[in-house]
N, C-alpha and C positions, 0 to 999 in steps of 0.2 A: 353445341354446348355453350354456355355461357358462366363468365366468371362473379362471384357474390359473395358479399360478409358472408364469415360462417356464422357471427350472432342473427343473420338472416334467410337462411338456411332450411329453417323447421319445415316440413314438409316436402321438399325437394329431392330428387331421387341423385343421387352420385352417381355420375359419370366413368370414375375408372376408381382401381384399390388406393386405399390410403395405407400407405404401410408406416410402422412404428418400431422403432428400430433403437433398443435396449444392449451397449454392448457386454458380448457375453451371455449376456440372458436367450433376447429373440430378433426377428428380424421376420417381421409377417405382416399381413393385413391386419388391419382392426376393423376395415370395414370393408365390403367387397362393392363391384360394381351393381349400381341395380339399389343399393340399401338407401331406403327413406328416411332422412335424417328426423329425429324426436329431437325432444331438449333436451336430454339428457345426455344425446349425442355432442352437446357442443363444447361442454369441458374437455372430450378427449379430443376434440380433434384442433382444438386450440393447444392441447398438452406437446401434440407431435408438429405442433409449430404450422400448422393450419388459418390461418387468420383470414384465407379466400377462399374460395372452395366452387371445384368447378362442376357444373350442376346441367342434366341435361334439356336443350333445347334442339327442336325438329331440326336437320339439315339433310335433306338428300342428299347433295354433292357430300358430306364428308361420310368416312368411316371410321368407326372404333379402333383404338388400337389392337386389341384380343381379335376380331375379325378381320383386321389387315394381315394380323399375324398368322391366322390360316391361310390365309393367301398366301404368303412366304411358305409357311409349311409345305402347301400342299407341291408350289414349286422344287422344293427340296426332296420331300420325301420318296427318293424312288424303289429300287427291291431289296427286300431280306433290314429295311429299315424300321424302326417301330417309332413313335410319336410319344412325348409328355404330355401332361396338361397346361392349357394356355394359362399364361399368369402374369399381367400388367406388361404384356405386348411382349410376352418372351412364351415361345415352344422350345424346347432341347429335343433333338433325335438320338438316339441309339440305334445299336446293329442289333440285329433280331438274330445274327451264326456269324461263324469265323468266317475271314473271309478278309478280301481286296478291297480296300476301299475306293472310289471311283468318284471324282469332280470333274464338272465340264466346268474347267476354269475361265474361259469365256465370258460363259454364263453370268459365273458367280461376281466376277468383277462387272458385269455390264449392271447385276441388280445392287450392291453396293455404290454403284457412280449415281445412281440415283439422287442420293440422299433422303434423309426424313427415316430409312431404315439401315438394317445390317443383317448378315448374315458372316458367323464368324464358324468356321469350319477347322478339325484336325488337318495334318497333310496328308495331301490324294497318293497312292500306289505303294500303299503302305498297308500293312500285314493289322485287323483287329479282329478282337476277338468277340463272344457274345455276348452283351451289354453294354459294349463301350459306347462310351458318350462321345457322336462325330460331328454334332452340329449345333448350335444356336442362333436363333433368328429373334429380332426385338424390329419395334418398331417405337421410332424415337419420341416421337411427339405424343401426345393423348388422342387426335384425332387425325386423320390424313384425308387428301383426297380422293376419292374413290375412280375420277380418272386415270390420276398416277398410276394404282395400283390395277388397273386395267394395262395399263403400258405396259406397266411389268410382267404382267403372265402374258401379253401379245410377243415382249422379247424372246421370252423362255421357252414359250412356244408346247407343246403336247409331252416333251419329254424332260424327265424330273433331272434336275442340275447333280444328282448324286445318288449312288446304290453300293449297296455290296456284294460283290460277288463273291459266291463261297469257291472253294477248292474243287477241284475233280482229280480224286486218287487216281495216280500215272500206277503203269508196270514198268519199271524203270531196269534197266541195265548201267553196271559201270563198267569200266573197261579201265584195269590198274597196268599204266605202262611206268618200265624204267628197272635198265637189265638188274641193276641192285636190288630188286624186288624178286624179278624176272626166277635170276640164278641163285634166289635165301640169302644173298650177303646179308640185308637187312628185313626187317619186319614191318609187314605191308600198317603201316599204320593211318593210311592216308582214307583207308575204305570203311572203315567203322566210322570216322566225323561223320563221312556224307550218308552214311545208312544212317544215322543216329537225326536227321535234317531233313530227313527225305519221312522218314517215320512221323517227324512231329507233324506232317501234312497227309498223315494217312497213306503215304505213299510204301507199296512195298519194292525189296529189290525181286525181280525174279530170273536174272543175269548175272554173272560176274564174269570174267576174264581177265586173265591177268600173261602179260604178252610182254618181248623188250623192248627196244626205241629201237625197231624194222620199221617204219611208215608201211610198208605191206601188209607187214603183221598187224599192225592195228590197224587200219582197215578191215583185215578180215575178222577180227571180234568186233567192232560195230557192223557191220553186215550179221553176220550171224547173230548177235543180238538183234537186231530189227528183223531177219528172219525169223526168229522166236517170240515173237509179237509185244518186244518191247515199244513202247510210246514216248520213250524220254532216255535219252543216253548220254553218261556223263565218264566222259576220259579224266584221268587223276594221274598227272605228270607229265612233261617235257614238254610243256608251257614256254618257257625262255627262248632266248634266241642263241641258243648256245647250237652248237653243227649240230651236237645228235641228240637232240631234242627236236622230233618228228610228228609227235600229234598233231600242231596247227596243220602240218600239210594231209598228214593223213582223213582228218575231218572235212578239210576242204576238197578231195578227191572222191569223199563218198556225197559230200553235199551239193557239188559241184559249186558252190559257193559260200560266203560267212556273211551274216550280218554285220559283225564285228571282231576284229581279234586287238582288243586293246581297251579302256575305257578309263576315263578319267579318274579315278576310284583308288585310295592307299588302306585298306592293302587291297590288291586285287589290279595290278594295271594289268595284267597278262591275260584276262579272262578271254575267253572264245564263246561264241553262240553261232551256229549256224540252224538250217530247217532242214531236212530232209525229204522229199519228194512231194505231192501232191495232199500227202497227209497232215503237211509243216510238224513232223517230229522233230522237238529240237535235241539239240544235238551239241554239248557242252564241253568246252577244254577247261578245266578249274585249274592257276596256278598255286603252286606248292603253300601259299599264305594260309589256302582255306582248311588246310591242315594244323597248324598252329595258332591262328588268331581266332579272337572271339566273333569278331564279326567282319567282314569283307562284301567285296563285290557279289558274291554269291549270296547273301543273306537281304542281298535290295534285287536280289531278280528271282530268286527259286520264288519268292510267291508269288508273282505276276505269271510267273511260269504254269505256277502249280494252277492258277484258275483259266488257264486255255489262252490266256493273252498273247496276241503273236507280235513281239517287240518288235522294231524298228532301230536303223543306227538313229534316231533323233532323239531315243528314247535313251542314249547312253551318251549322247552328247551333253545332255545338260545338266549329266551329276557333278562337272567339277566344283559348283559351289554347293558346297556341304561334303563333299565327296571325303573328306581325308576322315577320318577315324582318328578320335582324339587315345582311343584304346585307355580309358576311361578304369582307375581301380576298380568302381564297382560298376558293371554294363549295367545300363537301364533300355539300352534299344530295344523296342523300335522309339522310346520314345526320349529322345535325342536329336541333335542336329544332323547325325551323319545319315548321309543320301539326299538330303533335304534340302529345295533351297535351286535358284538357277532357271524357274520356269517360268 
């Protein structure tokens, strides 16, 4: 491309959109890439403060910015994602279903260190829904080099930096421990949150058990729930480290091991996750928060959970920045600081 008066202009095909930008009124093209400027063209594009105007000339080595920016795209766009229209070197993605969102952070910082482009993304391992907006990619300049952006898909390589993965409806079992329950002193109110959580992921329960703080006894309602071909098992009480608060040992003698019994996370330090056999059922100690607070540890892991993702303790290591729950008059999560943040 090359730069020229716009009173010099007349016949020249433009290069990229001229946009015109009215506050309040618009903020659009007036002329798009590709349009052959007339005379009549040169009042308006002197109006949006046009005095040069960049006009195309042959270059191999370079590329358009709309064509660089499929190149980003196509980078980005992996499953269950849907694509915008390209528009002066900007695509936006959305999710095509609810679902996990997924970044190979890697990735996305190696094509940002680039420079000349961007790609500005939601946060990954977070809960969206269908239609939401998770991605934007621009390409900064009007023309780039077409090696560059050869680099870049050599970085990224066959597999798209981002996808969403939807849910897969568990059979889920809870198992309500804690003799105050046990023996009616009080009223189990701990099992209706987590049905009412498990439901908004199409989860049903098709278990319940309700046992004292015996470590025997609870073991034996998680066995007999995964005998009854539960996929997902979630114990509700004696979380603490108090003597007869028994669930963490009980999960860990059926699991024979935990990923985690702690997580950097307010509310929510007490949580437990362990797998259970060759299947990796997990297998959950929720402490007494996720009963009363609006959001906790439970509400940054049941959807990683709910799309078949088999966590790791690294993966709970680096919630503590974002981690505290400002517990917020009006909740807006997920779309908030808390969980977010530390990776």
């Amino acid at each position: 491309m090359k730069l020229m008066k716009t009173e010099e202009a007349v016949g020249q095909v433009l290069c990229h959109d001229i946009t015109q930008i009215i506050r309040g009124v618009t903020k659009d093209a007036v002329f798009r890439k590709g349009h052959i400027i007339a005379e009549e063209d040169i009042p308006v594009l002197l109006s949006v403060g046009k005095d040069h105007i960049y006009v195309w000339e042959n270059d191999e080595t370079m590329m358009h910015e709309n064509e660089a920016a499929e190149v980003l795209c196509a980078i980005c766009k992996g499953e269950n994602m849907s694509r915008g229209g390209v528009k002066e070197g900007k695509i936006e993605l959305t999710a095509e279903c609810d679902g996990v969102f997924k970044i190979d952070r890697e990735k996305l910082k190696a094509v940002n260190s680039f420079g000349q482009m961007m790609i500005a993304a939601r946060h990954a391992d977070f809960q969206v829904k269908k239609g939401d907006k998770l991605a934007g990619t621009r390409i900064i300049p009007l023309v780039i080099e077409k090696e560059k952006m050869e680099r870049v898909k050599a970085v990224c390589g066959d597999e798209p930096i981002m996808k969403v993965v939807p849910y897969k409806p568990h059979k889920a079992g809870i198992v309500t421990t804690g003799n105050e329950v046990f023996y009616g002193r009080i009223k189990d109110t701990f099992t209706p949150v987590v049905r009412e959580k498990l439901e908004y992921f199409g989860t049903k329960v098709i278990g319940h058990k309700i046992t004292n703080d015996d470590n025997e006894n609870i073991e034996k309602c998680i066995r007999e729930l995964l005998d009854e071909g539960c996929d997902m098992i979630l114990c509700t009480g004696g979380m603490s480290v108090d003597p007869d608060d028994r669930t963490p040992l009980a999960i860990r003698n059926v699991c024979g091991s935990v990923v985690t019994y702690g997580a950097p996370v307010l509310p929510g330090a007490m949580f437990l996750l362990a797998y259970y056999g060759e299947e990796k059922i997990p297998v959950m100690g929720l402490p007494g928060c996720v009963m009363y607070a609006k959001r906790t540890i439970f509400d940054l892991v049941l959807p990683r959970i709910m799309t078949g993702e088999i966590l790791e303790k690294g993966d709970f290591d680096v919630l503590g920045e974002g981690g505290l729950c400002l517990n917020c008059e009006v909740c807006v999560f997920p779309n908030c600081g808390f969980g977010k943040g530390g990776r």
